[in-house]
N, CA, C and O of each residue as an XYZ file, in Angstrom:
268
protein
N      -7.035    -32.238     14.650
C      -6.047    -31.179     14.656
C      -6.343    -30.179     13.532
O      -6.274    -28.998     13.870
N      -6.625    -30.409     12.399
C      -7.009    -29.720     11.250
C      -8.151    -29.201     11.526
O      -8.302    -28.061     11.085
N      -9.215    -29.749     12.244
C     -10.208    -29.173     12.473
C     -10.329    -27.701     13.406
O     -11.107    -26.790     13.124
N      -9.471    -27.699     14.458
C      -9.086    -26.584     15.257
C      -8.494    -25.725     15.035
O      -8.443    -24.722     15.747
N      -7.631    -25.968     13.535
C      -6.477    -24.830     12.974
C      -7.558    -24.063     11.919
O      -7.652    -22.856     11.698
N      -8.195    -24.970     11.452
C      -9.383    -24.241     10.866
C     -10.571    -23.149     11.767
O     -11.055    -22.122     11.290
N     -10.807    -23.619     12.945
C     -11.846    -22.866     13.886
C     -10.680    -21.423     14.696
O     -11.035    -20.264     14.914
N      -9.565    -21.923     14.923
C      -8.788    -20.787     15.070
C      -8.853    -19.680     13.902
O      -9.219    -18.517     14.070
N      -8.442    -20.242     12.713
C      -8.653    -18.849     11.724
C      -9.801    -18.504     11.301
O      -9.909    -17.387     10.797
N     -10.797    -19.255     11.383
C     -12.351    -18.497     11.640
C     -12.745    -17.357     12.313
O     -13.465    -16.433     11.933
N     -11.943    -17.621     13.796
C     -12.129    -16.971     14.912
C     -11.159    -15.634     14.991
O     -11.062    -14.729     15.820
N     -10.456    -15.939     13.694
C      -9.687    -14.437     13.757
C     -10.139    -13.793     12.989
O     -10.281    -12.607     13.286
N     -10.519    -14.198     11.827
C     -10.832    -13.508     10.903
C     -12.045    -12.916     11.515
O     -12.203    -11.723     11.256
N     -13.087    -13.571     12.394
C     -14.848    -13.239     12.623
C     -14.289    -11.685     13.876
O     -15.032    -10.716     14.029
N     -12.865    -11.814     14.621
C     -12.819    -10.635     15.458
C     -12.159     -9.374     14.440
O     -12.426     -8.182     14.598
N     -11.486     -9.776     13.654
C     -11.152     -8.656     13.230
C     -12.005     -7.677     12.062
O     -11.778     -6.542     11.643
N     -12.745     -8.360     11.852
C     -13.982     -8.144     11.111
C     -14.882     -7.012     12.200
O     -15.298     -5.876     11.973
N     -14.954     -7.764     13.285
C     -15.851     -6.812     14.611
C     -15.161     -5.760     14.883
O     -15.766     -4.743     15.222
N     -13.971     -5.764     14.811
C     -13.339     -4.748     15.363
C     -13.097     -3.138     14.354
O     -12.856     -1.984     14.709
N     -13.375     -4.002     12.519
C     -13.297     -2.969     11.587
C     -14.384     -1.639     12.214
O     -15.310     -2.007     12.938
N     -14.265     -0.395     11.968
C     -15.013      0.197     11.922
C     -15.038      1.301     10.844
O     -14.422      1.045      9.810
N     -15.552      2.281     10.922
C     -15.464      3.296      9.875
C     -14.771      4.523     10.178
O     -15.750      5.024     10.730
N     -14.040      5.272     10.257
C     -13.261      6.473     10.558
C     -14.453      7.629     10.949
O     -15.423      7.807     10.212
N     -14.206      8.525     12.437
C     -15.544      9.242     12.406
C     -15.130     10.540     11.435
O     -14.030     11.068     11.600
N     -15.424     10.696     11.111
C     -15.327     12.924     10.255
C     -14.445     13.583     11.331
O     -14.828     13.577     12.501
N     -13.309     14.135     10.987
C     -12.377     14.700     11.647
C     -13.004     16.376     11.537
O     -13.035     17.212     12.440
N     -13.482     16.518     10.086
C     -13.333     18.246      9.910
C     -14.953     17.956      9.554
O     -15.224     17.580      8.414
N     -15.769     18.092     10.309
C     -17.076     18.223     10.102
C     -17.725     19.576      9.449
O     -18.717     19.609      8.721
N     -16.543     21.225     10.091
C     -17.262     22.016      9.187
C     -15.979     22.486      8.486
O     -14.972     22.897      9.064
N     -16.166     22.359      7.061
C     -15.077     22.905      6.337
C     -15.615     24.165      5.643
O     -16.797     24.378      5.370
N     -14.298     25.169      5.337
C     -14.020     26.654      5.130
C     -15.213     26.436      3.742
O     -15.296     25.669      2.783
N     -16.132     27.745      4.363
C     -16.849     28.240      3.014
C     -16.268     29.418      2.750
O     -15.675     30.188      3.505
N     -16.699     29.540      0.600
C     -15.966     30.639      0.072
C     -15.033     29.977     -0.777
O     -14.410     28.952     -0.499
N     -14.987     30.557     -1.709
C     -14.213     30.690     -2.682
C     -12.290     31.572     -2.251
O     -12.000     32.661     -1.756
N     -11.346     30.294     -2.808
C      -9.934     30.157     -2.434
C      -9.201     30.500     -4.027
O      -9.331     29.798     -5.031
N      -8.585     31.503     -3.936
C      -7.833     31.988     -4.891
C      -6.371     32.270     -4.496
O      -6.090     32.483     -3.316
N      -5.535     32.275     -5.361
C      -3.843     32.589     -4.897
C      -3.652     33.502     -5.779
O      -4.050     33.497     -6.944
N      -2.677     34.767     -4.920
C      -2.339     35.691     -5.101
C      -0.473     35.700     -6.173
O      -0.001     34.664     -6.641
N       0.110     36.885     -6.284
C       1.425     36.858     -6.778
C       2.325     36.171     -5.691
O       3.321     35.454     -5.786
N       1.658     36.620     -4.697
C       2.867     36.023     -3.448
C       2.665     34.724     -3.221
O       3.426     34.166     -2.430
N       1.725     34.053     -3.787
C       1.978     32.672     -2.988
C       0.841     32.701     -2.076
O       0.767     31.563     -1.611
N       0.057     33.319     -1.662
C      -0.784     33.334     -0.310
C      -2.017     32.822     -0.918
O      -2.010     33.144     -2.106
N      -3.384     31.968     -0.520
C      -4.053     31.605     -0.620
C      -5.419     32.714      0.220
O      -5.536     33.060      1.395
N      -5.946     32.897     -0.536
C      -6.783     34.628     -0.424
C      -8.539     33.631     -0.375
O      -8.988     33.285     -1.467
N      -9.322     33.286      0.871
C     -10.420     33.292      1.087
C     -11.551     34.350      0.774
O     -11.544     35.398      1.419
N     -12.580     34.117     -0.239
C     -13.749     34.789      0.274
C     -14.891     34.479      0.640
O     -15.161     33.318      0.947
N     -15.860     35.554      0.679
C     -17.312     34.651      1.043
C     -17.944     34.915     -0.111
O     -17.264     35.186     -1.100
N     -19.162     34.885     -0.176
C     -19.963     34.352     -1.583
C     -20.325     35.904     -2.162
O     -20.822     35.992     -3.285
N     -20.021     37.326     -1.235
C     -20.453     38.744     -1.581
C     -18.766     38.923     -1.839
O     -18.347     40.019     -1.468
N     -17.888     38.130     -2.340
C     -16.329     38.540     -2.644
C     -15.612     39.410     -1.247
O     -14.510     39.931     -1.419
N     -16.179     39.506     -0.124
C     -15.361     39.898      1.074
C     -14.243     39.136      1.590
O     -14.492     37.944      1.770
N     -13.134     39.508      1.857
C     -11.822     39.019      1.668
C     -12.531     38.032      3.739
O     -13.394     38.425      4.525
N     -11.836     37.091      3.782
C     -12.384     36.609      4.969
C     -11.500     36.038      5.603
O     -11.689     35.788      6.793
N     -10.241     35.668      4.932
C      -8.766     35.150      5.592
C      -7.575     34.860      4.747
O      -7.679     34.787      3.522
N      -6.293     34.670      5.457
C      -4.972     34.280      4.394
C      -4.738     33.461      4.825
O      -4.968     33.253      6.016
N      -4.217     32.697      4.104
C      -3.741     31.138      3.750
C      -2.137     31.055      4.015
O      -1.628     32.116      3.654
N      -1.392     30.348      4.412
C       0.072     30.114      3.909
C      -0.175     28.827      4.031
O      -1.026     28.457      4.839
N       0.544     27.895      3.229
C       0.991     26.923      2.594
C       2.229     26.094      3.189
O       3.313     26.189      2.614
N       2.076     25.139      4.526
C       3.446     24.818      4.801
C       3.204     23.312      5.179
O       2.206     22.875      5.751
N       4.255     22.624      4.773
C       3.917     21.247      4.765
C       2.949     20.318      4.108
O       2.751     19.168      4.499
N       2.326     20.908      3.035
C       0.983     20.899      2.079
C      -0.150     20.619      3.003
O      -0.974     19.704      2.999
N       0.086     22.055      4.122
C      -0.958     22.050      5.258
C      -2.014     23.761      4.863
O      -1.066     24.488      4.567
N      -2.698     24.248      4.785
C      -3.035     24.944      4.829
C      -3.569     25.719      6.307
O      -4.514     25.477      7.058
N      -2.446     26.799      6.326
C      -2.403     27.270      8.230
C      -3.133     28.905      7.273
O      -2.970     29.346      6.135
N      -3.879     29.327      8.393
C      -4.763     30.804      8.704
C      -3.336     31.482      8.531
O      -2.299     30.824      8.456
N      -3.386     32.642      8.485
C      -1.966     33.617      8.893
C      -3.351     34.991      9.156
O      -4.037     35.077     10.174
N      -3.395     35.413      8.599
C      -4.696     36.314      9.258
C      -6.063     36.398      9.179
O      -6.671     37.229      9.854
């Protein structure tokens, strides 16, 4: 009996082990450019020649495009 309560938790531990995997990359290409904030609050994108390239708003400590 001890012997089988032992091969049972072997056998859980050896599937859940198989089943671990690694998380794939959700955001494979992330925003290039340099992120600065303005008086208002807005989060001001550029590219590497300082060209303004998008706005930021800030909601839910999500960072959403606005233009």
């Amino acid at each position: 009996m001890k012997q089988i309560l032992i091969l049972l938790i072997m056998l859980s531990f050896l599937s859940v082990a198989a089943l671990a995997e690694l998380p794939q990359n959700k955001h494979t290409n992330y925003p290039q450019g340099t992120f600065k904030k303005n008086k208002n609050g807005q989060i001001i994108q550029y590219d590497k020649n300082g060209k303004k390239l998008g706005v930021y708003k800030v909601t839910n400590k999500r960072y959403v495009k606005t233009k």
